[in-house]
KOLSELUM-281170 format. One record per residue (C-alpha): residue number from 1; x, y negated, z. Coordinates in nm, 2 decimals, m for minus. Last residue first. Example, Ala and Ser with C-alpha at 12.3 -4.5 7.8 and 13.67 -1.06 7.14 Angstrom:
% KOLSELUM-281170
(2,(1.37,0.11,0.71))
(1,(1.23,0.45,0.78))
***
This chain:
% KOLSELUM-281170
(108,(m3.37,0.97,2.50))
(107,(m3.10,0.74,2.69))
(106,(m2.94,0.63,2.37))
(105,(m3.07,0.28,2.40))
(104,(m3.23,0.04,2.22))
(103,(m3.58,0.14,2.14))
(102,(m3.57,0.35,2.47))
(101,(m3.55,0.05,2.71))
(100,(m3.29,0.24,2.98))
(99,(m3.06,m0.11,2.98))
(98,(m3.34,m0.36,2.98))
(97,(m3.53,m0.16,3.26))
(96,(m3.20,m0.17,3.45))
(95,(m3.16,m0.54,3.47))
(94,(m3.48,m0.61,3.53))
(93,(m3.41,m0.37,3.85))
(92,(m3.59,m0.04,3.88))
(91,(m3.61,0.09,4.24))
(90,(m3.61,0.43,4.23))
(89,(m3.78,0.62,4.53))
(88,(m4.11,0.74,4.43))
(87,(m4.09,1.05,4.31))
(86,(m4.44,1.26,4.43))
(85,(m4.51,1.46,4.12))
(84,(m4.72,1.20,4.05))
(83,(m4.54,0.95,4.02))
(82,(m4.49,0.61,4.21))
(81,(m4.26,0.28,4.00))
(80,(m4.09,0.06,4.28))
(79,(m4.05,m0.25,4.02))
(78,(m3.72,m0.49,4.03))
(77,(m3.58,m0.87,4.09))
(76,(m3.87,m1.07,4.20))
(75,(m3.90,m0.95,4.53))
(74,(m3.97,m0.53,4.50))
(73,(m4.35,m0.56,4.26))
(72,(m4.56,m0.27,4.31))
(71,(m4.59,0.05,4.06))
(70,(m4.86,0.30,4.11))
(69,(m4.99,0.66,4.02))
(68,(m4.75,0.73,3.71))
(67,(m4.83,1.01,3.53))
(66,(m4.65,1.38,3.49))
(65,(m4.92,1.60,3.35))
(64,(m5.10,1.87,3.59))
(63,(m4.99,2.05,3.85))
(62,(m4.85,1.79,4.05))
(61,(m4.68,1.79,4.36))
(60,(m4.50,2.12,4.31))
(59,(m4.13,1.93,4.37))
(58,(m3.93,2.18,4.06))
(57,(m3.56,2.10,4.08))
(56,(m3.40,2.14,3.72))
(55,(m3.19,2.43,3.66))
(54,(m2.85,2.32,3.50))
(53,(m2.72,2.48,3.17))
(52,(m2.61,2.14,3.03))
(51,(m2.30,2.15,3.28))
(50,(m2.11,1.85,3.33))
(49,(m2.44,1.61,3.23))
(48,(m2.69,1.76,3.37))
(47,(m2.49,1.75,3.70))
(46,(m2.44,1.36,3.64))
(45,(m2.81,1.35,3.54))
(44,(m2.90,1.59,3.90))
(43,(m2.67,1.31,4.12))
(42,(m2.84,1.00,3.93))
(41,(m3.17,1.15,4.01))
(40,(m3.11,1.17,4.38))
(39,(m2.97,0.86,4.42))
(38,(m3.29,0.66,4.26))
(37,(m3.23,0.51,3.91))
(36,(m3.52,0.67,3.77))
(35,(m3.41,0.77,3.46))
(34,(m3.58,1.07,3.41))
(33,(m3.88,0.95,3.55))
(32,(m3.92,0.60,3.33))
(31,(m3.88,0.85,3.02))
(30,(m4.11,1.04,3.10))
(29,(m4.39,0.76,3.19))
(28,(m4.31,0.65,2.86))
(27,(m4.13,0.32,2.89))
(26,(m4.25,0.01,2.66))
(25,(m4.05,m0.28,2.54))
(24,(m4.15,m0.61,2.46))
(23,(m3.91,m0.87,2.36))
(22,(m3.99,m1.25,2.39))
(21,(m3.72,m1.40,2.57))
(20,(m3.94,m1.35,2.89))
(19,(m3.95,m1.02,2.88))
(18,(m4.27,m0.83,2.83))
(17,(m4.28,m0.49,2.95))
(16,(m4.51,m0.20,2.91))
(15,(m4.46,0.07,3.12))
(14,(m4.65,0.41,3.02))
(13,(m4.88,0.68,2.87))
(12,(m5.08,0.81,3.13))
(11,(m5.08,0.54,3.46))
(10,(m5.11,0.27,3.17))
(9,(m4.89,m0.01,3.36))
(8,(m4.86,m0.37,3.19))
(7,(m4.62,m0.59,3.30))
(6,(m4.59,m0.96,3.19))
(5,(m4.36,m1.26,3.17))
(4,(m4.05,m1.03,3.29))
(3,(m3.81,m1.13,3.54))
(2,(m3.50,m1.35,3.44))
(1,(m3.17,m1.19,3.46))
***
């Protein structure tokens, strides 16, 4: 997949993405945190998943709104995206981003 033409980051609202076929798509910081495509959040969707009724984990980095507090580039194949409540372990690849955009996807 080829790697966007530009990234945008707004720390508050969110990700937006130009690809280079011409789409733009934009991620709510929300929305990149629930699908962050780390281990960990895999293992609590899968949970969330088999049994709606699951408590989610509370980290009690933040007390304020989730935001993003940084995003650097991984090669030229993916974006390590920081939040505030301390995540910072997903690596989302091109490839991902596409599949989690929300305008196309059922991942809301």
């Amino acid at each position: 997949m080829e790697p966007p033409t530009k990234i945008d980051l707004d720390r508050v609202e969110g990700l937006t993405v130009r690809w280079a076929d011409g789409v733009i798509s934009f991620y709510p910081v929300a929305h990149l945190r629930r699908w962050s495509p780390s281990a960990e959040q895999r293992e609590l969707r899968e949970e969330i998943k088999n049994n709606p009724l699951t408590v989610l984990p509370t980290t009690g980095a933040s007390t304020g709104p989730l935001t993003a507090t940084g995003a650097e580039l991984v090669g030229n194949y993916a974006l390590r995206i920081t939040f505030s409540d301390g995540h910072h372990t997903g690596i989302y690849s091109w490839e991902y981003l596409r599949q989690i955009d929300p305008a196309n996807c059922d991942t809301q």
